[in-house]
N, C-alpha and C positions, 0 to 999 in steps of 0.2 A: 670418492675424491680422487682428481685425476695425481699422477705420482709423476713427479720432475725430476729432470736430471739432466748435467750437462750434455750439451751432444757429444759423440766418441768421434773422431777425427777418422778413425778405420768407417764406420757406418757412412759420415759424409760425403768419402769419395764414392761410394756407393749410389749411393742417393743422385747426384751430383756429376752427371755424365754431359759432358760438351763436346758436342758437336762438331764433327771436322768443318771446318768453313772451305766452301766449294769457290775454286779461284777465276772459274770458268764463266765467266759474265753472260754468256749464252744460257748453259746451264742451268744457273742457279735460277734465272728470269722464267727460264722455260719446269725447272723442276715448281716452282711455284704457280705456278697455273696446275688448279685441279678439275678446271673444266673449261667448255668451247668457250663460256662467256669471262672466264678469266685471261683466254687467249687472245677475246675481240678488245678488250681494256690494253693488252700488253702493244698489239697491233697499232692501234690508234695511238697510242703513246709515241710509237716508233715511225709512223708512214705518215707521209704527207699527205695535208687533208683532202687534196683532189683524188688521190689515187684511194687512199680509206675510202672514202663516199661512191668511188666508182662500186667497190668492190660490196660494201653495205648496205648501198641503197636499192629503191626501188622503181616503178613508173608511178609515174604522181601523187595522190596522195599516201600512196605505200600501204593503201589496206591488204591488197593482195597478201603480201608477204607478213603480215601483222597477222591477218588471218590465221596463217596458214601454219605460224608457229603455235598461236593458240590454241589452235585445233589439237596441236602434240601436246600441250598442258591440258587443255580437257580432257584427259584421260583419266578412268577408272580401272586397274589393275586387279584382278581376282586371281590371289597365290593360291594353289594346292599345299596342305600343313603332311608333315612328314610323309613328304615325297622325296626323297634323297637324291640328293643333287650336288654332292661334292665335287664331281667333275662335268665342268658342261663342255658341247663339241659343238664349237658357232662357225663350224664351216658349211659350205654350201655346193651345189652343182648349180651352175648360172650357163647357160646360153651354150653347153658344150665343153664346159671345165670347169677345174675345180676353185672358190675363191676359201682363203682360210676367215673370213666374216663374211656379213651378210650385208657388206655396202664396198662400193669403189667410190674412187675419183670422179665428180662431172665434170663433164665439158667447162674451160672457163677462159673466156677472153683475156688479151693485153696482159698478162700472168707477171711476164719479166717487170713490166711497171710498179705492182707490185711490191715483188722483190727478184732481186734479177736472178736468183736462180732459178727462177719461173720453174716452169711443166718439168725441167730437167730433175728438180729438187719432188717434186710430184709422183714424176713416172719413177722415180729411185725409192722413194718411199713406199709404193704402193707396190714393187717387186719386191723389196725385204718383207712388207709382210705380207703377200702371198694373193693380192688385190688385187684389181684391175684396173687402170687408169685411162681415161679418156681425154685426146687431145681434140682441141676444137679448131673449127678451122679458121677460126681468129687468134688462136695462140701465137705464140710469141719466140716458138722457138721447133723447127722444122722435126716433120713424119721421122728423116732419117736419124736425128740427131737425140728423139724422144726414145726408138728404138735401142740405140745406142747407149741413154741412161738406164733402160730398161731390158737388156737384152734377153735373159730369161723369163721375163712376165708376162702378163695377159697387157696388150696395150688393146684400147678400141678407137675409132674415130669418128666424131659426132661432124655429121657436113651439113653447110648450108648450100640449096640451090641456087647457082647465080646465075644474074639478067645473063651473062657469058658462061653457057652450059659445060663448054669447051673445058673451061676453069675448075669446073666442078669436078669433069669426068676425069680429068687429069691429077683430083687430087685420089679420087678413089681409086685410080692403076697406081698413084704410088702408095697408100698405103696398104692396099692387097700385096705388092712387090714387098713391101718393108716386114708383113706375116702380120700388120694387125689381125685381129680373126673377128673382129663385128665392128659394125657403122652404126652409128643412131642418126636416123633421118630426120632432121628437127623440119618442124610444119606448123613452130608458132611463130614466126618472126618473117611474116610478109614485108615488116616496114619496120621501123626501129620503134622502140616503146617510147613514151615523154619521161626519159631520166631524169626528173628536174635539178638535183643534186648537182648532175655533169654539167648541164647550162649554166649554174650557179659559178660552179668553180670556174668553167672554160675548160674543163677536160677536154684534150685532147692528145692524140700521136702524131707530131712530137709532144709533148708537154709545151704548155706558152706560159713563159714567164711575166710576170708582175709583179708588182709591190707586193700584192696581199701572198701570191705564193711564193714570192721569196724572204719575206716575214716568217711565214709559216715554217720553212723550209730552214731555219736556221739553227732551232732545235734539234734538228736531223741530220746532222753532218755528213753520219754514215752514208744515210739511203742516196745522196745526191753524190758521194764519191765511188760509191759502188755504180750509181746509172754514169755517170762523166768517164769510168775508167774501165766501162765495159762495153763490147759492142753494139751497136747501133742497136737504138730498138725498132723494130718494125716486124712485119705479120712475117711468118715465115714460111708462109705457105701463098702469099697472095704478094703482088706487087705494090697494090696502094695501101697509099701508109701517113694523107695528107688528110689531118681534117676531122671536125669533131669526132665524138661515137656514133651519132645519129645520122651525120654526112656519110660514115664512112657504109654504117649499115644499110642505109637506102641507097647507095653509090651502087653495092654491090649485092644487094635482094632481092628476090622478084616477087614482087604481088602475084604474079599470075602463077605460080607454082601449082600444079598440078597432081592426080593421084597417075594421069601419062608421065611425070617425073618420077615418081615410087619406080613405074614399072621399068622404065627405064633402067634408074639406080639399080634396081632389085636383078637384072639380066646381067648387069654389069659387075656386081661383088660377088665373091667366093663365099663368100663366109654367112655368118650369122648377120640379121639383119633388126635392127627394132627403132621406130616412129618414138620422137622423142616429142612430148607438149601436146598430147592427146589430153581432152577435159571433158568428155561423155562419152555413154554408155555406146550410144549410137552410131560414133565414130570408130569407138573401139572392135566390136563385132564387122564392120565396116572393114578392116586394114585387116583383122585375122583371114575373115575371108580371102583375102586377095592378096595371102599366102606369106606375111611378115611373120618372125620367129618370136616377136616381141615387142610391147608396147611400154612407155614408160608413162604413167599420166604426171605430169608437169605444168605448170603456171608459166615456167624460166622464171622459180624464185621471184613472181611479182615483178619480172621488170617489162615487162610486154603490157598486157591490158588490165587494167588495176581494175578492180570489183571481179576478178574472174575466179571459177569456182575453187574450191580448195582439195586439190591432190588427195590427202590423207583423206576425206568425210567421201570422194568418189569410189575408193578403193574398193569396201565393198560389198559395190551393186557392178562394179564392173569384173571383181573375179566372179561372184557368180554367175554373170553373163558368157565370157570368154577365157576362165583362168585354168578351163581343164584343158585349153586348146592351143595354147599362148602362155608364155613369159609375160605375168604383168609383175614393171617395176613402178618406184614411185620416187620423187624430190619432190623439192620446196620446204624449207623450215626446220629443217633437221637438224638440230643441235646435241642433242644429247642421246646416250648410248638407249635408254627408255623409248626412245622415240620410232626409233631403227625396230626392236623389238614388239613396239606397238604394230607394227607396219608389217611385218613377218605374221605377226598370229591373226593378221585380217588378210592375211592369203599374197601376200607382197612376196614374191620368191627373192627381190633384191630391193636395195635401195642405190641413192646418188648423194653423195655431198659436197656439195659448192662451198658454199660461202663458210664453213667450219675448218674444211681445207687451208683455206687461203689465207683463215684469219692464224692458223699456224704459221702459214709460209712468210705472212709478214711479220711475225713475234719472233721468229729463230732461224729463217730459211729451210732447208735440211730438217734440220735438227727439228724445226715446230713442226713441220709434218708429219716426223715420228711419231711428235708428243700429239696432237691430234689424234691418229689415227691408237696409240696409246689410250686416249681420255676412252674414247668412244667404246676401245677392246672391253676394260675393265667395267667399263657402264653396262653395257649387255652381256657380261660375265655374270654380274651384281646382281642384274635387275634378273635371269632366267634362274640362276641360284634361288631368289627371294622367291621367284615362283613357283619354285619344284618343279623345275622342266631342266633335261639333260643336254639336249640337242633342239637343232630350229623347227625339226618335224613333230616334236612337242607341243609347240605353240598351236594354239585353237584361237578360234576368233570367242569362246567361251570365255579368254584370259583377260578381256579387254572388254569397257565400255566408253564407247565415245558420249561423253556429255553434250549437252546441246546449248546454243547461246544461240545460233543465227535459224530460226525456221520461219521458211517462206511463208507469207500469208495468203491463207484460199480467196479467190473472189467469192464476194455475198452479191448472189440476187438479187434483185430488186423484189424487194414487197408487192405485192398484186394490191389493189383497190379491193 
């Protein structure tokens, strides 16, 4: 029979510990998110729905990128049992330096729309923790200026070839001059992808106002006095700056882009060099050949050709093709710290995150970057702990099974008479 007795007022306060309450509105928003999808909830809450959907969505139906996070939940993990792993060491050697994880920053357009401490709040973030950050040359806030947020870090620069080559080669002397140390050559964006999302809303630079986005937009006080009381938004690396996403990308793209454009670029940079939006084997061995430092296989997050193949499931068949000769990285779908670590033990020396980034950047500015790049630290802390592995050179593609949902079907012959 259980025995009663009054409670003791000494034991109480004991029992009975409250909480300092955090007065920091930022803070407390941001310590409450315990992962990237708690981050995209806090984002959306806060950004206006053109600029959320830009940074969200995808090209048309949006299977690509549906896919492609799928692919990272079909995963089968195989831990090793009393392998001791109290301290693990998730740093890396990537393309000639050292990163303290095993993913940076990607490339990411129109950033300050966003939230306007755009790429600067980015390349800040990703120098504190020891990252490397990547400005695109649709960002929103100039080579000199991303430097300057970053001055001690790895900064890299992802370029597009434009109809005006002129443009191009002038962006690569200036960030060679400014000490970025690598270019990612992107080679999937002939033409702009169909963002239906951005058609929907009227995304565009400048922003065009309406009913429905000034409706929207009035929940949001902040986000509209921070862009009204900050400078002008526009590319910072290009001159035009009128006219949807889709305008602006076929304004300044060229179909006819070239592997004469690689070589070109490739005579022209100092540094390290890697083909970003590679999607077979066949291309891959292709560009190692003819002397790139690194490949990233890429979709662009679904927003280019929807139904295209999925990043993670090429990985691989493409390291064993080219991975004892070449840097192969990999993006698209990458939400959580698991996902990163999946990608490392199928022979991925790095990864890229986009849209996990950004969904910080619009939850907190600064501050959600941290906590981003935080979520992700702790997740492949967690997850190479739970596996018995020390360090990234641990990881075996033994650690990991990709489950199967999508396989191709063989043709059947025809029956003979």
């Amino acid at each position: 029979m259980v025995r009663r007795q009054l409670p003791q007022p000494a034991e109480l306060l004991e029992l009975m510990q409250f909480k300092k309450p955090e007065l920091n509105a930022t803070k407390r928003r941001l310590d409450a998110a315990l992962t990237i999808a708690d981050l995209r909830v806090i984002a959306k809450r806060r950004t206006p729905k053109a600029a959320f959907d830009y940074t969200d969505g995808a090209a048309e139906g949006e299977l690509s990128l549906a896919r492609a996070r799928q692919a990272f939940q079909d995963v089968e993990f195989h831990p090793d049992i009393l392998r001791p792993a109290a301290v693990v060491d998730t740093s890396t050697e990537i393309l000639g330096g050292r990163s303290a994880l095993p993913f940076g920053i990607a490339p990411t357009g129109f950033t300050r729309l966003m939230q306007t401490e755009g790429e600067s709040a980015g390349a800040g973030a990703a120098g504190a923790a020891g990252i490397p950050f990547t400005l695109s040359t649709l960002g929103t806030t100039s080579i000199e200026d991303v430097k300057r947020a970053n001055p001690h870090g790895r900064n890299w620069f992802q370029l597009y070839v434009m109809r005006d080559r002129e443009v191009s080669y002038g962006l690569v002397r200036r960030a060679a001059e400014a000490g970025f140390d690598t270019l990612q050559f992107t080679v999937d964006t002939p033409i702009a992808g169909a963002r239906l999302r951005d058609k929907r809303n009227g995304f565009s630079i400048p922003p065009q106002l309406t009913v429905g986005t000034i409706l929207n937009a009035l929940p949001r006080p902040w986000w509209w006095i921070d862009f009204l009381t900050t400078p002008k938004l526009e590319f910072a690396s290009l001159s035009t700056t009128g006219g949807t996403v889709g305008e602006l990308l076929n304004a300044a793209m060229d179909p006819t882009i070239s592997y004469d454009d690689l070589d070109v670029i490739r005579e022209m940079w100092p540094g390290k060099i890697v083909v970003k939006g590679v999607q077979n084997v066949e291309d891959s061995r292709r560009l190692i050949d003819r002397g790139v430092d690194g490949i990233v296989l890429s979709n662009h997050g679904g927003r280019q050709l929807d139904r295209a193949p999925i990043p993670f499931h090429l990985l691989p068949e493409v390291v064993r093709e080219v991975g004892r000769d070449a840097t192969v990285m990999v993006d698209t779908g990458i939400m959580n710290g698991a996902d990163i670590v999946a990608s490392i033990a199928l022979g991925a020396k790095f990864t890229l995150i986009g849209r996990a980034y950004l969904y910080g950047l619009m939850a907190g500015g600064r501050a959600g970057v941290d906590r981003t790049i935080e979520i992700l630290r702790t997740e492949i802390e967690r997850t190479m702990t739970l596996l018995g592995v020390s360090s990234l050179e641990e990881l075996e593609p033994r650690h990991v099974t990709q489950l199967t949902r999508l396989v191709p079907r063989g043709t059947t012959a025809p029956v003979e008479a």
